[in-house]
N, C-alpha and C positions, 0 to 999 in steps of 0.2 A: 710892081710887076706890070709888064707894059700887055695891050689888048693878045700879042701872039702867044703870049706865055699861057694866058687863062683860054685861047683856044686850044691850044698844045693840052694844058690840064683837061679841060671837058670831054675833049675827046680821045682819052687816053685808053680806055678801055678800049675803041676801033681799031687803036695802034697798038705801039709799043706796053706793055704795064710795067714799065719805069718811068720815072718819075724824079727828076732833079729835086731841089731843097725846096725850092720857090711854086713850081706847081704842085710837090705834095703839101707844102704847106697852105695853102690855096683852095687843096681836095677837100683835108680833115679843115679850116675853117679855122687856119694858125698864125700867127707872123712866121717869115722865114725865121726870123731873127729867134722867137721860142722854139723852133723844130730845132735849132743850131742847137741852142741851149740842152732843148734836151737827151738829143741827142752824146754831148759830151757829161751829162751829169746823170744819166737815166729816166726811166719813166718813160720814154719816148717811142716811136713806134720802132719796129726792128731798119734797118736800115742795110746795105750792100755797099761795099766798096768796089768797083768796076776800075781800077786801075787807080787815078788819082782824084776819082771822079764821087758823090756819095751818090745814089738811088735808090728809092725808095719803088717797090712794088705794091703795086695796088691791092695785091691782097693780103699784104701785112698792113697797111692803112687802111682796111675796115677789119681786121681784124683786132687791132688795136682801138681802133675805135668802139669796136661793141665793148671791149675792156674797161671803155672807160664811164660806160653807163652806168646810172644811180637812180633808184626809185624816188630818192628824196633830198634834198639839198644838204641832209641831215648826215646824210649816207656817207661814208669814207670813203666806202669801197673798198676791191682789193689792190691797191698800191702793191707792187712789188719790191 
């Protein structure tokens, strides 16, 4: 991901709250290449298709994110 990209992401909440693959995955802290993955196998944050295009909103990526918190390493959690 080149420096315009992770500007693009930081400042996404000023702008737009979509989010291509590469700066949501940059937001929650992911390779694009695992958001790709999970997004075709599940588990992954909800996602939009905008024409041919995928985007992610910013508030299904901290949504998703609180989803995926765990008190303890130990912890499964709720996998869907």
């Amino acid at each position: 991901m080149d420096d315009d990209e992770i500007i693009r992401a930081a400042k996404a909440k000023k702008g737009s709250p979509f989010l291509n693959t590469a700066q949501a995955a940059f937001y929650v802290g992911l390779s694009r290449r695992t958001l790709e993955k999970m997004r075709l196998t599940g588990g992954g944050p909800r996602f939009r298709k905008h024409g041919r295009y995928v985007r992610y909103h910013i508030d299904d990526l901290d949504a998703w994110s609180l989803g995926e918190r765990r008190d303890s390493s130990a912890d499964a959690g709720g996998r869907r």
